[in-house]
N, C-alpha and C positions, 0 to 999 in steps of 0.2 A: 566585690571580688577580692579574692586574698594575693598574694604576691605568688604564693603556690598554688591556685587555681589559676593565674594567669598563664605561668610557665608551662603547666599543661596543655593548658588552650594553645600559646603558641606549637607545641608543638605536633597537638592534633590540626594546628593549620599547618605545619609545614608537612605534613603527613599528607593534605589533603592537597596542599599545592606541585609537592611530587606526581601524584597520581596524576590530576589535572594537567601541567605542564611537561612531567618527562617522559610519564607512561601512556598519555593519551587515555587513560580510562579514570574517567570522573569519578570518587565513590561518592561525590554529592552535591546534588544541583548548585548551581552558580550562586541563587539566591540562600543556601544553608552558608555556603563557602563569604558572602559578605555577608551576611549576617557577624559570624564568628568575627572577620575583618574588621569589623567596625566596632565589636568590644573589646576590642586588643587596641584599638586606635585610639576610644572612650580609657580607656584604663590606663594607656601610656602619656596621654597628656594631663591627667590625673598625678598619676606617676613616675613621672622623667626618669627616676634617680633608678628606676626597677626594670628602665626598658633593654631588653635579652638582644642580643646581639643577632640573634638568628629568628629573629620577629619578623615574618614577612610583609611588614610593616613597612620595613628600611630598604627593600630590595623591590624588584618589579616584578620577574617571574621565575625561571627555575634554572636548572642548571642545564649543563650540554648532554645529553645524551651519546651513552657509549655509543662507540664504531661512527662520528659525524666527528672531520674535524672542525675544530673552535675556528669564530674568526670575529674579531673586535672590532665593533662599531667604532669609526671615527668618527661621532657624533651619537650622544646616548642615545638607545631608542626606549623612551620611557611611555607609560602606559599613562590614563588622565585621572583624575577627581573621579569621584563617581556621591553624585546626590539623585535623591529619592523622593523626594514630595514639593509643592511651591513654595513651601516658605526658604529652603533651601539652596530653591533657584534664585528666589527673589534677593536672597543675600550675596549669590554670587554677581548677578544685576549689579547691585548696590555697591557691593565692592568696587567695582571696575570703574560706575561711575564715579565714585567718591576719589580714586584713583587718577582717575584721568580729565576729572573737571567737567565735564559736560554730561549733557542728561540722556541724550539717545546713541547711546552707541553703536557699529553697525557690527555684526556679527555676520560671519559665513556657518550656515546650518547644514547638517549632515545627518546620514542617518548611522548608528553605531552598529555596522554586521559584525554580527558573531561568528568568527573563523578565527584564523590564524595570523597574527602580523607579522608582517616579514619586511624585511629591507634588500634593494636590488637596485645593483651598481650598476650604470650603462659609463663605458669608457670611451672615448670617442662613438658616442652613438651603439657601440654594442653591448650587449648583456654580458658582463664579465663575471659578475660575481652573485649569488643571493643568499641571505642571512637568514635564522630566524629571530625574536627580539631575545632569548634567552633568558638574561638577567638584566636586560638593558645594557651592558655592556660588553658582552660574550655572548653571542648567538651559535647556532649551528650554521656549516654550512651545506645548504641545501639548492644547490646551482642548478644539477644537473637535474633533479626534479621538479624545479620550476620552470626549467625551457620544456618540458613537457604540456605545462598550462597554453593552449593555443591563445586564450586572449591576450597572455604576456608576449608583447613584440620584442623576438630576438635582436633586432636593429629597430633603432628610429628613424623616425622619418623625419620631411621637412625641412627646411635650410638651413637652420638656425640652432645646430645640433651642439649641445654642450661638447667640451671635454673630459667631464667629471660629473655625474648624475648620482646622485645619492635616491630613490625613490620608498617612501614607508607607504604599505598597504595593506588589504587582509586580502587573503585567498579563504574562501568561502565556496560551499560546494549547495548547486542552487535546490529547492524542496525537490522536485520532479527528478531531479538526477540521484536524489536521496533515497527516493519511495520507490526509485527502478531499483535501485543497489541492494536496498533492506529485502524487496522482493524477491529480487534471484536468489540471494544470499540466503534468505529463510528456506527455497527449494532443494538449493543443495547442498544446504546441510555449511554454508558458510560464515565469515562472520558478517553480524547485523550489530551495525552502528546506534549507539542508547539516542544521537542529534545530528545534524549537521554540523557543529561545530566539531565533535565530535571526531564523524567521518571525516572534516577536512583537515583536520590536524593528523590524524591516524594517516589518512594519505600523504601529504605531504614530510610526512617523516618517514618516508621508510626507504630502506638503505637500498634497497634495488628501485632504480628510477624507472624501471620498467612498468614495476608496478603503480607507480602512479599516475602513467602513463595511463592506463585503465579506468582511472578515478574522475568521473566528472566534476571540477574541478574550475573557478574560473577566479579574477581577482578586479578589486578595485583599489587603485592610489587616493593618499588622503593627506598625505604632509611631503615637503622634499626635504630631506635630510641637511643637503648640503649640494651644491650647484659650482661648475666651476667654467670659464672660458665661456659665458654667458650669464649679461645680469637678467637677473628675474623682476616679473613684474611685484606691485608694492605691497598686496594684498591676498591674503588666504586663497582668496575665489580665483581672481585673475593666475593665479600659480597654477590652480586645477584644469583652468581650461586652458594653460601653455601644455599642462601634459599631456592632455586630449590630446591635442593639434600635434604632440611626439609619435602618436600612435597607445596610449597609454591609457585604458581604461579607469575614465571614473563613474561614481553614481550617478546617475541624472535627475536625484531627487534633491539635491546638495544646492540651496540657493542662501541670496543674503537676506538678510532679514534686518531689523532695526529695533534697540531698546526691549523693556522686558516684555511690552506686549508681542512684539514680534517672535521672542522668543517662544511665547507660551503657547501660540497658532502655532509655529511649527510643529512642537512637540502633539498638541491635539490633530494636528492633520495627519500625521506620520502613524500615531494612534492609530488612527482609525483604519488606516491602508496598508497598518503591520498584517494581518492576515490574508491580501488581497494580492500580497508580494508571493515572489517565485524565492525568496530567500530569509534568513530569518534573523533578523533584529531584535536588539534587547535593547535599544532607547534611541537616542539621539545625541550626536556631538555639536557640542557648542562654541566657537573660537571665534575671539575678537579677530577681527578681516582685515585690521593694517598692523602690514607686518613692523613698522618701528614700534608700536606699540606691544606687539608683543616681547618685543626684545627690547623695552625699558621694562616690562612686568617681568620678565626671566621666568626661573622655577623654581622650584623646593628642592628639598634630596628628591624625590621622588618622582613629580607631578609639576606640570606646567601650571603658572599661575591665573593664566590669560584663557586657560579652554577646560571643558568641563564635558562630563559622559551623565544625560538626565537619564537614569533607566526607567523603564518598563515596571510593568509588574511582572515578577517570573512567570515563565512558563512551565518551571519544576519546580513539584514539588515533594517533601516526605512525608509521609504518613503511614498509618498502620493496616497492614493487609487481615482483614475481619474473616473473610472467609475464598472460596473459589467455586463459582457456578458451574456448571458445564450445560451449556446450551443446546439442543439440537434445533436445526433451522427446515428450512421447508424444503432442501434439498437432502437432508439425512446428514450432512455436514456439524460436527459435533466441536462449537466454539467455547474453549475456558473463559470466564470473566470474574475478574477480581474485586470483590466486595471490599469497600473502605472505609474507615472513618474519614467522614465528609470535610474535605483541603479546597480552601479558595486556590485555582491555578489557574493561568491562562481568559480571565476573565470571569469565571463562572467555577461553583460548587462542583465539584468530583468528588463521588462520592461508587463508583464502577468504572471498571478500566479494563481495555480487551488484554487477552494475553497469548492471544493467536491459535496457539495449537501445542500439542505437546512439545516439540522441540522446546518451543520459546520456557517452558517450562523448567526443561531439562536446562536448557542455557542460563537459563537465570539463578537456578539450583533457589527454587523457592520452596520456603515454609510456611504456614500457617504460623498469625503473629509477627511476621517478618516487618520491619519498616520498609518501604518499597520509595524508589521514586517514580513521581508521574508526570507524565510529558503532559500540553495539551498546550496547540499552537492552533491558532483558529477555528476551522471547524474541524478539524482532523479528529476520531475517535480516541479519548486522550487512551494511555499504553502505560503499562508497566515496562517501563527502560532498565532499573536495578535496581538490586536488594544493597541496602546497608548493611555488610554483614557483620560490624563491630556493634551492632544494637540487635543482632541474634540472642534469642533463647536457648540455654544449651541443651534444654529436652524438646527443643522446635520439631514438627512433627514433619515431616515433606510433602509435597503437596504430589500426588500420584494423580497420573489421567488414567482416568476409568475402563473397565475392560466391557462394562455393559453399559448401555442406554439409560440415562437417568429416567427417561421419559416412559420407555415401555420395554427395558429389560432385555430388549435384543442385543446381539455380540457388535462389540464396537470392531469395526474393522478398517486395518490403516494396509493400502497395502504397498511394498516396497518400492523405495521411491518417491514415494506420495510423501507429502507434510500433512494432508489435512483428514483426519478421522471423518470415519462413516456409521452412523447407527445402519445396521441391516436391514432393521425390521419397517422394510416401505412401503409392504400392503398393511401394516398394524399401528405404528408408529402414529399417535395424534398430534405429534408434532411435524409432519411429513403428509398429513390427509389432505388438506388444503390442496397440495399439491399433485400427491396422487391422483385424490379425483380429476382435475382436470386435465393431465394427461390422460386417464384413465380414458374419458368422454370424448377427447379430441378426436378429429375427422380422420388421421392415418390413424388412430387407435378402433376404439368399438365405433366411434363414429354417430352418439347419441347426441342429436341434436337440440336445442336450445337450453341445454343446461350448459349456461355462463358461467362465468368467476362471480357473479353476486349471487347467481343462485346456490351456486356452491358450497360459498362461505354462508349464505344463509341454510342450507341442508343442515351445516356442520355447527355453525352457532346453536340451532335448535334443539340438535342431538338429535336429530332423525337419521342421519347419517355418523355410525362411529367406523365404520369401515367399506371400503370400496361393495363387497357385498351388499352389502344394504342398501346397494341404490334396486334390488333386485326384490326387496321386499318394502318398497313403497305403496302406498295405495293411493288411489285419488282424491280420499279424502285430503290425507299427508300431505301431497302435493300442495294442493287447491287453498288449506288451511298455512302453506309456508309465511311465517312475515316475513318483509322483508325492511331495507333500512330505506326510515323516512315517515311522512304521513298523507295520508288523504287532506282532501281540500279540506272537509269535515274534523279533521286533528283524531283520526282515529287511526290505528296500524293497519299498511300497506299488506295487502295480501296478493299469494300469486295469482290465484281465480282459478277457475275449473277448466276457463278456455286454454290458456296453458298449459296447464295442468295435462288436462290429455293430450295435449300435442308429446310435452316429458313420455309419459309415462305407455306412451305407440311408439316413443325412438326408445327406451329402455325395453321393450318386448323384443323388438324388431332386435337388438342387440343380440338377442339370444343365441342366436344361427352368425357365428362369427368365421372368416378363414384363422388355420392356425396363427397364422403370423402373426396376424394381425392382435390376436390374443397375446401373443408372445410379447412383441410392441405394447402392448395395454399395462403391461406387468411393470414398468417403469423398472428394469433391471439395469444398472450402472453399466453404461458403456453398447449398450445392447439397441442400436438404433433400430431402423428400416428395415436395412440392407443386410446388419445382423440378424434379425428377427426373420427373417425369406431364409438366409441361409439356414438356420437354426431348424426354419418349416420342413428344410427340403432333407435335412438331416436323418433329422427322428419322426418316425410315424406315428407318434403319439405325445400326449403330455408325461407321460409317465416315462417314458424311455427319455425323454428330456431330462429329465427329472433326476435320474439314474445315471447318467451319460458322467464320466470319468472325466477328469483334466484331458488326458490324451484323449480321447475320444473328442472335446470339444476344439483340443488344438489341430487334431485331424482336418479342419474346416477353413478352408482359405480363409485371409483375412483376420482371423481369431488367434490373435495370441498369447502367452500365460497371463496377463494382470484381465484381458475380457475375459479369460478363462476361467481364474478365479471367481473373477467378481457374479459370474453365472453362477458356479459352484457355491459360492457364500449364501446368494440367494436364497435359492434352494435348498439349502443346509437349514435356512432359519426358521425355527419351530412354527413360528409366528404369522410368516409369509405362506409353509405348509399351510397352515389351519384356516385362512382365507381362500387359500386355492381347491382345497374341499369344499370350501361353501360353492363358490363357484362352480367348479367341474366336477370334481370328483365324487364326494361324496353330498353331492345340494339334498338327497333326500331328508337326510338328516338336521340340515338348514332352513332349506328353502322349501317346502311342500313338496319337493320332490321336481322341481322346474329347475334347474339350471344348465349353464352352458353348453352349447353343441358346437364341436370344434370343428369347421372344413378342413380336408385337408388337400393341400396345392396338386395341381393340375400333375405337374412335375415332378409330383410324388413319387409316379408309377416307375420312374426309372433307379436304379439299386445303386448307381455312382451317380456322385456329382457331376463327375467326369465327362457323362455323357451329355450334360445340357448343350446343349450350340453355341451359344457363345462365352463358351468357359475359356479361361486364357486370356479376353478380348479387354481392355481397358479404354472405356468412353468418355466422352467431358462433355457434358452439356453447356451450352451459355445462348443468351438470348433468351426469349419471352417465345413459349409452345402457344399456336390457339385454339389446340385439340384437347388439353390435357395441362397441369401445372407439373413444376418442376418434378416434386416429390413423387409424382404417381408416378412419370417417366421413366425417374431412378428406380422406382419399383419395380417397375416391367423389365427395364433391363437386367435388374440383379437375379431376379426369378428365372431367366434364362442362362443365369452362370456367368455374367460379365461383370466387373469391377467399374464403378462410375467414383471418377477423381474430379479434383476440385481447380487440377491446372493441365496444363498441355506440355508435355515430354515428348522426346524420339520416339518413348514408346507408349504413346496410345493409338490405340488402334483405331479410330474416328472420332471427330468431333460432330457433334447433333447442331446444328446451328437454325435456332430460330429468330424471329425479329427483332431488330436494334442490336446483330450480337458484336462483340464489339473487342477486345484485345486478345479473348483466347481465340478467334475468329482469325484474328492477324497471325498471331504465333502459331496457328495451325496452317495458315500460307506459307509461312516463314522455314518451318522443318517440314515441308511437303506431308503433313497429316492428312489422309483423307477427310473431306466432310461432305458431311450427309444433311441437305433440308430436311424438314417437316416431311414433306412428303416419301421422302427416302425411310426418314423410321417409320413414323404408320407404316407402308408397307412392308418394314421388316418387321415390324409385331406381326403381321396379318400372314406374312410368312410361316410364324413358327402357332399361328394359333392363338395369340393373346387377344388380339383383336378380330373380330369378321368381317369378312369383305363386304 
C-alpha cells in the first residue's frame, strides 16, 4: 500500500465510522468496516513516520451528535482489542502470562452484545446522568432517554449504596422486540432497522425521549468506571455481581474461567448458543478478573492491555446482487428474492436472500449489479439490509416489481394499505393449485370427500390436474392408475386402486348439484369467507349477476367493505379466473361434454331485501363445543338468516349461543347482562324460521 492509498483508506474509514457512529446508518457491515481497520493498523505500524492524524486508529468512536449536549467522561471510556482466529488468542494468553509470571491465569468471560455503550452515573444511589462512549472522551448526553429503559434502575437499592457510581454498559435492543419493530414498521410504511445494533443506537439517540420510550430497548453493565464512598470488591466478577445486588442488570452468561484452555471452551460454548440467544452477539470479552493486575497492565492510546474482544464470524456481509426473482406462493402472495454471488455469512454459503415485498424494494432503491449487504443470524431467512451505494454502476438498471404474475400472467394486485402483492389469477395460477384444490374439495366448500393433500399434490405432480376443472374430467381409469409417494412391499410404485378410486370420483359427481354459496366459498376469493359467500348468495340470483355486480353494488351488503369489495371485483375481472368458471358453469359444454355445475339457489333467496331476513341487525357469539352441529355450519345458519356472528362479547350483541365447557365469553355475557341461549334455545330457533325440521 502507497502512503496515498493509505490516506484514502483512512478517509473512507472515517466516512464509514461517521455513518456507523453519528448517523446511526451503517453503509457497511461491521466485518467490511475492520477489515479496512486492520489495514490501516498493518500499514501504520509498518509506517509510524506516515500515521494521519485523523486515522481512526488513534481515536475510539465518533463525534457528538448536533442538538445532544457534550458531556466528558471522567474516566475514558475506551473500546477493547479485537482478535480474529486462535493463534491470536493464544498470543494474548501468552502475553499476560509471560507478564505476570504464572501459567493459569483467571479470567472473567463475557459475552460482547452488539448495541450501544454508554456510561450512567448514580449519585447518591440516583441516576443523575447518562453518557454515550462518543470519542472516549466526549460522549452525548443522553439521560433522559435512558431512564426510559425500564431495566435501568432509576434508584439503587440495597444498603451499601455508593456516593459516586460511574456504570459502562450496552443497551441492546433484544431479536423478538426487533422482528416486532421491523414488522409493523414494514406495514406502515415506517422505518425498518438494516440490525439490532442498529435499531438500538437509532433509538437511543434520538432527541425526543418519548420516542424511545417506544423502542424495546433493555441493557447490561460490563465494567464500573469509577466508584466513590464505597470500596469495591478485588476482581472483574465479584464487581459484576456487586452491581447486580444494586439493582443493575448483568448477563448471566458472564463466568470465570481459568488459562487458555478455559478461554477457548468459553468462546466454543458461546458459539454454539449465539443463535439460541434472544440478542445478538458478535464474540466474546475476555478480561484478566484481578483487578491489581489489571491496573499494573494499564492501556495503550487506545485499548486496555489486560482484556480483549475474540469475535465471531460476521454476520454481514457484501456481495453482488446477480439478479431478483419474484416468487408466487400457494397463497397468490408474490415474494422478491435476491439472486447472489455466493458470500460465507453467518455460518453457511448465501447465495439468495428474501427482499420482502415491494416497499423493501423501494426502501433500499435497489439495482441490478448493486453490491448489497446481507444479514444472516442463525436460522433467520438471511435479507438484503443495504445497498453500498458508492460501489453503484452509473447505468445501474432498477429493480421494478412486476405488474403481472411471472407464473401465469395474471395482474398483480396490491391493494391500498396492504405491503404484500397478490397474483389474481387463483383458479389458473400453478403456483396457487396446490392450494386451490384443497380448499376447493374441503367440506364447507363442494365438500368432495377423500381427496386429501397427498392425493392432491399427487393429481397435480402427475399432471392429471392443471386446474381446478379438471377434477371434473377424471375417469376411473386416472384415478385408479394415480401413483403416489413411496413403494409397495414389492419396490414397485404405490397406486391409488380402483377401490378409492370410486369412492373419488361418486364425491366428484355428487359435487355436481352444489348450493350457491357454497360454490361461491369453493372459488378461494381473497377475503370472501363463509358468512361472505351466504351473503354474496342472498344478494345476486345468479352467477352471472355476481359477476357484473359494481363496487357499490357489492358495498351495498352488510359487512363488505371497499378492499372485500375490490378484491371480489379483481377476481372476476381476471381473464383467467373467467375461463375456469366457464369450464365449470357457464359455458361446461364447451369443456366438459357438456356436464357441469348446477348452482342451488338459497332458500332465502325468495325475499327481494336483505332487509327482510329475521335476524338481520342481530349480532351472536357462539363459544363452547355444539353436539348437534360444529362451529362452522352454526355460523352458517345464522348468517343465512341475516345475523352477524362475532368472535367476542360487547354491549352490543344480541345473544350468546353457549354450548359445552363454554368458558370466558360465557362469563362476559353474565357480566353485561347479554342474553344466552343453550343448544336447545338455537335448535329451536332454526326450526323456528325453517332451517331445520322439527
Amino acid at each position: 500500500m502507497t502512503k496515498q492509498e493509505y490516506l484514502e483508506k483512512v478517509a473512507l474509514a472515517n466516512r464509514y465510522s461517521i455513518a456507523y457512529y453519528v448517523n446511526d446508518e451503517p453503509l457497511v457491515p461491521d466485518a467490511e468496516y475492520d477489515r479496512l481497520f486492520h489495514e490501516l493498523l498493518d500499514y501504520e505500524v509498518a509506517h509510524p513516520q506516515d500515521l494521519a492524524q485523523d486515522s481512526p486508529t488513534i481515536r475510539v468512536g465518533g463525534k457528538v451528535r448536533a442538538g445532544f449536549e457534550e458531556v466528558a467522561h471522567k474516566v475514558p471510556l475506551l473500546s477493547l482489542g479485537d482478535i480474529f482466529n486462535q493463534e491470536e488468542l493464544e498470543n494474548f494468553s501468552q502475553k499476560i502470562t509471560d507478564e505476570e509470571g504464572y501459567s493459569e491465569v483467571e479470567y472473567c468471560a463475557e459475552v460482547k452484545l452488539d448495541g450501544l455503550a454508554v456510561s450512567i452515573i448514580y449519585e447518591n444511589g440516583l441516576l443523575v446522568r447518562a453518557a454515550t462512549r462518543g470519542d472516549g472522551k466526549v460522549g452525548e448526553n443522553i439521560t433522559e432517554n435512558i431512564k426510559t429503559i425500564k431495566s435501568i434502575p432509576l434508584r439503587l437499592i440495597g444498603e451499601h449504596i455508593p456516593s459516586y457510581l460511574d456504570v459502562r454498559g450496552e443497551v441492546f435492543m433484544p431479536r423478538d422486540g426487533f422482528n416486532a419493530w421491523n414488522e409493523k414498521a414494514r406495514k406502515i410504511g415506517g422505518k425498518v432497522f438494516a440490525n439490532p445494533r442498529n435499531a438500538a443506537a437509532g433509538s437511543l439517540r434520538q432527541l425526543d425521549s418519548a420516542i424511545t420510550a417506544k423502542r424495546p430497548l433493555t441493557f447490561n453493565a460490563y465494567y464500573i468506571g469509577e466508584c466513590q464512598g464505597q470500596s469495591l470488591p478485588d476482581t472483574q466478577y465479584e464487581r459484576l455481581v456487586w452491581l447486580k445486588k444494586l439493582g443493575i442488570p448483568i448477563n448471566p452468561l458472564t463466568k470465570i474461567v481459568k488459562g487458555l484452555k478455559g478461554l477457548e471452551d468459553f468462546y466454543k460454548d458461546i458459539a454454539q448458543k449465539r443463535d439460541s440467544l434472544n440478542y445478538d452477539i458478535d464474540g466474546v470479552v475476555l478480561k484478566v478478573n484481578e483487578i491489581a493486575v489489571q491496573e499494573r497492565m494499564g492501556f495503550t492510546s487506545r485499548v486496555p492491555r489486560w482484556a480483549v474482544a475474540y469475535k465471531f464470524p460476521p454476520q454481514e456481509e457484501i456481495t453482488k446482487l446477480l439478479d431478483v426473482e419474484f416468487q408466487v406462493g400457494r397463497t397468490g402472495a408474490v415474494t422478491p428474492v435476491a439472486k447472489l454471488e455466493p458470500v460465507y455469512v453467518g455460518g453457511a454459503t448465501i447465495s439468495s436472500a428474501t427482499l420482502h415485498n415491494a416497499d423493501e424494494i423501494e426502501r433500499l432503491d435497489l439495482c441490478y449489479g448493486d453490491y448489497v449487504t446481507i444479514r444472516r443470524a442463525g436460522d433467520v431467512i438471511p435479507q438484503v439490509v443495504g445497498v453500498v451505494q458508492e460501489k453503484r454502476l452509473k447505468d445501474a438498471k432498477k429493480v421494478v416489481f412486476p405488474t403481472k404474475c411471472p407464473v401465469c400472467g395474471s395482474d398483480i394486485e396490491r391493494l391500498e394499505g396492504e405491503v404484500v402483492s397478490y397474483c389474481t389469477g387463483g383458479l389458473y395460477c400453478k403456483a396457487q393449485l396446490k392450494r386451490s384444490l384443497e380448499h376447493f374439495v374441503s367440506r364447507d366448500a363442494m365438500d368432495i370427500e377423500n381427496l386429501g393433500g397427498a392425493i392432491v399434490d399427487a393429481l397435480v405432480a402427475s399432471g392429471k390436474v392443471t386446474a381446478i376443472s379438471d377434477l371434473y374430467l377424471l375417469s376411473l381409469e386416472d384415478l385408479a392408475t394415480l401413483p403416489l409417494e413411496g413403494q409397495t412391499l414389492s419396490g414397485k410404485t404405490r397406486l391409488l386402486g380402483s377401490v378409492v378410486a370410486k369412492k373419488i370420483l361418486n364425491n366428484i359427481n355428487n359435487s355436481r348439484k352444489i348450493d350457491f354459496n357454497r360454490f361461491i366459498y369453493a372459488l378461494g376469493i381473497p377475503s370472501v369467507g363463509q358468512a361472505t359467500a351466504l351473503l354474496l348468495a342472498r344478494k345476486f340470483a345468479g352467477l352471472k349477476e355476481l359477476m357484473q355486480a359494481t363496487k357499490d353494488d357489492l358495498m351495498s351488503i352488510p359487512d363488505i367493505g371497499p378492499k372485500s369489495a375490490q378484491e371480489i371485483l379483481d377476481f372476476f375481472k381476471e381473464p383467467h379466473n373467467k375461463e375456469i368458471i366457464d369450464r365449470l358453469v357457464l359455458k361446461p359444454e364447451e369443456y366438459i361434454l357438456g356436464q357441469g355445475l348446477t348452482l342451488m339457489p338459497l332458500k332465502a333467496q325468495a325475499s327481494d331485501t336483505l332487509g327482510a331476513l329475521p335476524l338481520e341487525g342481530r349480532t351472536y357469539v357462539l363459544t363452547g363445543t355444539l353436539s348437534s352441529m360444529d362451529r362452522s355450519l352454526a355460523k352458517e345458519h345464522l348468517v343465512s338468516l341475516g345475523a352477524k356472528v362475532s368472535g367476542s362479547v360487547s354491549k352490543k350483541t344480541y345473544a350468546v349461543i353457549a354450548g359445552e365447557a363454554a368458558g370466558s365469553k360465557l362469563a362476559k355475557a353474565n357480566e353485561l347482562g347479554v342474553q344466552v341461549l343453550s343448544e336447545d334455545d338455537f335448535l329451536a330457533l332454526l326450526q323456528e324460521y325453517g332451517i331445520l325440521s322439527n
